[in-house]
C-alpha positions in Angstrom: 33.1 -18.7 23.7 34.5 -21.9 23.0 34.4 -25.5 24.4 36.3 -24.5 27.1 34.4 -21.4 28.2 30.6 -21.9 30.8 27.7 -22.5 29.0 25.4 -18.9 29.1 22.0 -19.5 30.8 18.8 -20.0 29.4 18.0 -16.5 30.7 21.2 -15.0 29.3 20.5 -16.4 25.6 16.6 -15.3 25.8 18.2 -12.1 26.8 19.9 -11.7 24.0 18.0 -13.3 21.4 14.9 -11.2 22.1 16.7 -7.9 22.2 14.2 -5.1 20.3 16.9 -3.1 19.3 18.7 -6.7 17.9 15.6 -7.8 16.4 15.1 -4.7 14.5 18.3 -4.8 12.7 17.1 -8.0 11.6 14.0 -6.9 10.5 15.9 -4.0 8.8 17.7 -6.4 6.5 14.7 -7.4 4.4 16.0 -10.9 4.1 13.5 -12.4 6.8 11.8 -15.2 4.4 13.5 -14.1 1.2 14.1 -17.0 -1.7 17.6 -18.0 -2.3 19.6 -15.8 -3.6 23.0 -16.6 -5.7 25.0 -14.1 -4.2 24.6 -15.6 -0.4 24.8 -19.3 -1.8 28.0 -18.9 -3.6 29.8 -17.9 -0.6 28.3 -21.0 1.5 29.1 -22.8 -1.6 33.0 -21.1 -1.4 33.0 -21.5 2.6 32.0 -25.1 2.2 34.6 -26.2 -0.3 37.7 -23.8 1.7 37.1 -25.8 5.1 36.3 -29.0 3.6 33.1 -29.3 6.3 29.8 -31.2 5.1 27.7 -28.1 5.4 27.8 -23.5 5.8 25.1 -22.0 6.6 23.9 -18.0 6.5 21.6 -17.5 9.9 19.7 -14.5 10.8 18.2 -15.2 14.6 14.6 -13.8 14.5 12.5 -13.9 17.4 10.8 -17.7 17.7 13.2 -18.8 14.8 16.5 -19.2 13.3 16.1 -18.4 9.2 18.8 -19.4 6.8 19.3 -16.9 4.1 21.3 -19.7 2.8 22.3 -23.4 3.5 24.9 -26.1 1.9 24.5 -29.5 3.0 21.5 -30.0 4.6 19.2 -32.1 3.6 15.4 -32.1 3.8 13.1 -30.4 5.0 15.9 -28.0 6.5 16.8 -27.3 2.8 13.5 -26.1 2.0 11.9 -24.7 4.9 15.2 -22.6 5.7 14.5 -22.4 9.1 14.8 -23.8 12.7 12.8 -23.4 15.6 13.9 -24.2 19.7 17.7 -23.0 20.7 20.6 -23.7 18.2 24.3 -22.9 18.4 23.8 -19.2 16.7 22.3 -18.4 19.9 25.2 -19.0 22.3 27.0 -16.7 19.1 24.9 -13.8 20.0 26.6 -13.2 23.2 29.7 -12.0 21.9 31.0 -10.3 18.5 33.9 -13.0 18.8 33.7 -15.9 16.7 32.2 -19.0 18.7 34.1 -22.0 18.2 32.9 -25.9 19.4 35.4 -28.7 18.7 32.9 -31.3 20.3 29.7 -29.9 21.5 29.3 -33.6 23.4 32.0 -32.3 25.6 29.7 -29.7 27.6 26.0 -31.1 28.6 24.8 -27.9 28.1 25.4 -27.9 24.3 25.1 -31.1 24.1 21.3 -30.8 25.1 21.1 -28.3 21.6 18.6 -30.1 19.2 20.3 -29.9 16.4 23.0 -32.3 17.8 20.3 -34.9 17.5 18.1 -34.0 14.7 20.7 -33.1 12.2 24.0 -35.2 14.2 25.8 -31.6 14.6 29.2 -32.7 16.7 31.6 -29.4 15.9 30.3 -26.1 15.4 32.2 -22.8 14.0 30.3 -19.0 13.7 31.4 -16.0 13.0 28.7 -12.9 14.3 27.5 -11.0 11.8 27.9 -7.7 13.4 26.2 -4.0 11.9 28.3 -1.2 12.1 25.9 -0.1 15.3 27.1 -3.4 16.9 24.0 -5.1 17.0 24.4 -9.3 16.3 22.3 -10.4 13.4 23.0 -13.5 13.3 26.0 -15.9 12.3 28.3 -16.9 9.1 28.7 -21.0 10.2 30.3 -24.1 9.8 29.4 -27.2 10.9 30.9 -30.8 10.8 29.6 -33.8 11.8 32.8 -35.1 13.8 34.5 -33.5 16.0 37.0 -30.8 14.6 39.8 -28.3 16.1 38.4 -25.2 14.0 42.5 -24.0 12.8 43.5 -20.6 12.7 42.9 -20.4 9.5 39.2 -21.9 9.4 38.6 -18.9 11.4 40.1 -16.5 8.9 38.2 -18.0 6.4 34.7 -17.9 8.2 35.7 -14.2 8.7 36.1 -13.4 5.4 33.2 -14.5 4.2 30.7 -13.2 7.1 32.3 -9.3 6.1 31.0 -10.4 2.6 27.9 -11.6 4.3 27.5 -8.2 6.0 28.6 -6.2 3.0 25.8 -7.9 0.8 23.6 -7.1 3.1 24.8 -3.4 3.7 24.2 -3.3 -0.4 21.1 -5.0 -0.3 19.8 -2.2 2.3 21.1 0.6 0.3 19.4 -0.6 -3.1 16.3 -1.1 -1.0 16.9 2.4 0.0 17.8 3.5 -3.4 14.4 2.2 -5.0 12.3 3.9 -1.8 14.6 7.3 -2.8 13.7 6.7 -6.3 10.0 5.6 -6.2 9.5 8.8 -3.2 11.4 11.1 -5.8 9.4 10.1 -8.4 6.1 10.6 -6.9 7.4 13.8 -6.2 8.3 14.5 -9.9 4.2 13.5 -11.0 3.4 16.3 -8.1 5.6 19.0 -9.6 4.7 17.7 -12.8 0.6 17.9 -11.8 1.5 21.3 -10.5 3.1 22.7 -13.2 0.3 21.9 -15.3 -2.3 23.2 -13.0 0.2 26.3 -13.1 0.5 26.5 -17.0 -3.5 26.0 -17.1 -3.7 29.0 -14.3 -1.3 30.9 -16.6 -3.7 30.3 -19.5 -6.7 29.9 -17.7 -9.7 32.9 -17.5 -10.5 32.6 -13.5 -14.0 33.1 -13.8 -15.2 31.6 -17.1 -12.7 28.8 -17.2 -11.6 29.7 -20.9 -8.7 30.8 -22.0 -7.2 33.9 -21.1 -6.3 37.0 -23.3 -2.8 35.9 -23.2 -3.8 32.4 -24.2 -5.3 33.6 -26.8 -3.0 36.0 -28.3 -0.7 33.0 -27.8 -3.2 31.0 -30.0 -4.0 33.2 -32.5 0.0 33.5 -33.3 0.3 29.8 -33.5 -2.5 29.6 -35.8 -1.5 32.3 -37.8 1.9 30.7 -38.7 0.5 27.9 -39.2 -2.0 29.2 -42.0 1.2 30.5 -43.5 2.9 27.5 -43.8 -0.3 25.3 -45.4 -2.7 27.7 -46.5 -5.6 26.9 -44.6 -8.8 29.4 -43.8 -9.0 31.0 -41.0 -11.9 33.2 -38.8 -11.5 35.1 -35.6 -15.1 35.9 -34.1 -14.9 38.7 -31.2 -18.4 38.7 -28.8 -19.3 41.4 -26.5 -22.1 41.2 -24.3 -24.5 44.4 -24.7 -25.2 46.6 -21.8 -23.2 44.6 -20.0 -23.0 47.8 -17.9 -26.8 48.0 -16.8 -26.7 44.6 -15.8 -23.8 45.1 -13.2 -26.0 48.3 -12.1 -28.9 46.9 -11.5 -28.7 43.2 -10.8 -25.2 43.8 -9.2 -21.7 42.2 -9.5 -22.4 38.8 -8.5 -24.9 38.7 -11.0 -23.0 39.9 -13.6 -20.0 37.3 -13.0 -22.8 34.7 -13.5 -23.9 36.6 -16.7 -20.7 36.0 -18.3 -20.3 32.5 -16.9 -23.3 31.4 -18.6 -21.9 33.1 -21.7 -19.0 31.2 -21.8 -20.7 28.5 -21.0 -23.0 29.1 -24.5 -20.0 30.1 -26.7 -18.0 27.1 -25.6 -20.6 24.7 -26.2 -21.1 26.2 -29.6 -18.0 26.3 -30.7 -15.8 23.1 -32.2 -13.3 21.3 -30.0 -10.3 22.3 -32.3 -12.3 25.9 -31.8 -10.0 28.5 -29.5 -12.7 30.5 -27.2 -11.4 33.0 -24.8 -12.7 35.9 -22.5 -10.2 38.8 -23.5 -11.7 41.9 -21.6 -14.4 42.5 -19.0 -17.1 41.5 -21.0 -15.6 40.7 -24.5 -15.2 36.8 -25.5 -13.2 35.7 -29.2 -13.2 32.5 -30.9 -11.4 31.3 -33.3 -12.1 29.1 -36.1 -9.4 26.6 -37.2 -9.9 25.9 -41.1 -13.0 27.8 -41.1 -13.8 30.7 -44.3 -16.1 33.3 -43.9 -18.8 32.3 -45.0 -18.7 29.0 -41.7 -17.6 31.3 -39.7 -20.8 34.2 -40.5 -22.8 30.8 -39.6 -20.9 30.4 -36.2 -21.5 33.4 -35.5 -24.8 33.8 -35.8 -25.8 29.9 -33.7 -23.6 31.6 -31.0 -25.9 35.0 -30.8 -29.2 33.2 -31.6 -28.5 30.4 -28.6 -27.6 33.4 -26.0 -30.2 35.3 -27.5 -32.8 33.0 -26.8 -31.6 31.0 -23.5 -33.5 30.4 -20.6 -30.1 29.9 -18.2 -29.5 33.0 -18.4 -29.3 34.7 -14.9 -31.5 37.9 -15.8 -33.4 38.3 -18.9 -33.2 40.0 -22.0 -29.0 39.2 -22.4 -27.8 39.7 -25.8 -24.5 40.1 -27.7 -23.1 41.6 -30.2 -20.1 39.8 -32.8 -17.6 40.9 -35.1 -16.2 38.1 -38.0 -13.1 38.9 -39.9 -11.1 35.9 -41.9 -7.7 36.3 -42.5 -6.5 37.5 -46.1 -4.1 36.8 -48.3 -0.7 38.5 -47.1 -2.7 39.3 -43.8 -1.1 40.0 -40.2 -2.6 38.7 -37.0 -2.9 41.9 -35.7 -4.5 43.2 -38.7 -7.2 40.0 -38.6 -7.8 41.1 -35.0 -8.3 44.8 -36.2 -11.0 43.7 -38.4 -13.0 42.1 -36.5 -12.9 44.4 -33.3 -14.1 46.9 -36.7 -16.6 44.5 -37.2 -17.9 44.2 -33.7 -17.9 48.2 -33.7 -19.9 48.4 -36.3 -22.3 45.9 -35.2 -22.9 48.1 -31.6 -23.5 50.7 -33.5 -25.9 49.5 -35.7 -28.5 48.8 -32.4 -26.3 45.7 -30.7 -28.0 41.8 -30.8 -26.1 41.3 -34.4 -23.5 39.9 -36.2 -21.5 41.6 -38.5 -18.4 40.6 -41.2 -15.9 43.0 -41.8 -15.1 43.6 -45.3 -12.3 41.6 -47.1 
């Protein structure tokens, strides 16, 4: 459109202003009511100084109001408030992706009825539409000049220059936006596979019923320990706890029963053992502990809290539970396995001396 062309309708510019499809790109931008930003100002600033006209503007046409992303040259309040409300001259620019050009906007009384021609003297009027790749109008790249002006050739080159940077800050603007949504959607996706490998590692190492650890868990443990005695010299105890006539209480009281049996066992044992203490259930009925920094002589005394507390509990499921324990501490130039060996010795021994005891297996 230009001076020459018929003024649109009132109908036709509502039309076109209050497009939902239009209005949603706008939206989409994430400029609506934005602060000032350096990289649209310097190319109002640059647009300004190339056409020698008193002011530029940057207008995105929302639905009841026209908001300037930025604006050189206006003066109060339009400089702070950043936006117009009624019909301006970026509406007539959404009808066409051409650029709209008004030499003297007091030449046609339709434009010259345009508010802004009184409140802010507005007598020539340049815009370029800035137009998404969809083809949907988001507003306008202007110029404006307070006396009437042929807009040159070149004016018009200019203006379209700087409304494709317009719409390619914008198009970067979108795709950071998009980029920190990606990022902050990937991460919480990390914390989930990072929550579920950890519920996966604690499954891995985790006895299902008991909630201890797991005989693989504590071979696992007993290995790291083990090295680690070697390198500082520190004690260390392994305790291993069977409960006794485990197998009469999964006859007679049933299976159920039993599972709650050795649930309230590791419930005991785990309580009674030290947090930097290892317990574990490592068979069907057979728990192990073992004692960080902990001689034979502690661990004898362990070991006999643990089977006096099961001994004489009242949570017990059925009456009468006891266990039996076998204590070995690791020797000089001793193996894991070989600690392990001595104290299942040790818990042998203890069964077969009548059960409901501890025993130490000789160093």
């Amino acid at each position: 459109m230009s001076t020459s062309d018929p003024v649109p309708s009132d109908d036709a510019l509502d039309a076109a202003r209050l497009d939902p499809a239009r209005l949603q790109a706008v939206r989409d931008t994430g400029l609506l009511d934005t602060p000032p930003e350096e990289s649209f100002d310097r190319l109002t600033r640059l647009a300004t100084m190339l056409l020698e006209v008193p002011a530029t503007f940057v207008s995105l046409v929302d639905a009841e109001r026209d908001f300037y992303k930025s604006a050189v040259g206006f003066g109060e309040p339009l400089a702070s408030e950043r936006e117009l409300k009624g019909r301006t001259f970026c509406h007539f620019a959404l009808l066409s992706p051409r650029p709209l050009l008004l030499d003297d906007v007091l030449v046609l009384p339709g434009l010259a009825a345009v508010p802004t021609v009184r409140t802010l003297g507005v007598r020539a009027y340049a815009g370029v539409p800035l137009v998404t790749p969809d083809g949907q109008i988001l507003g306008s790249f202007c110029a404006v000049d307070m006396q009437p002006r042929q807009w040159t050739e070149r004016d018009v080159a200019v203006l379209t220059e700087l409304a494709h940077a317009t719409l390619r800050e914008i198009t970067l603007r979108q795709a950071l936006v998009r980029l920190a949504e990606a990022n902050r959607l990937l991460a919480e996706e990390m914390h989930k596979v990072g929550v579920l490998n950890e519920r996966l590692s604690e499954l891995a190492h985790t006895d299902a019923l008991t909630g201890l650890y797991n005989r693989r868990a504590y071979d696992q443990e007993l290995a790291r320990e083990w090295r680690r005695v070697q390198r500082n010299g520190a004690a260390l105890s392994v305790l291993l706890i069977d409960a006794d006539h485990f197998k009469s209480i999964n006859d007679q009281h049933g299976h159920a029963v039993g599972d709650q049996v050795l649930q309230a066992l590791a419930a005991l044992i785990q309580r009674s053992a030290r947090e930097i203490d290892v317990a574990a259930r490592i068979g069907g009925e057979e728990f192990a502990v073992l004692l960080s920094d902990t001689g034979a002589t502690s661990a004898l005394n362990v070991a006999e809290r643990i089977r006096s507390q099961i001994a004489q509990s009242d949570t017990m499921p059925v009456t009468g539970v006891t266990v039996s324990i076998g204590v070995a501490t690791l020797a000089a130039e001793e193996s894991a396995a070989s600690l392990q060996h001595r104290a299942d010795q040790a818990l042998y021994m203890a069964k077969s001396q009548g059960r409901n005891r501890v025993v130490s297996a000789p160093g």
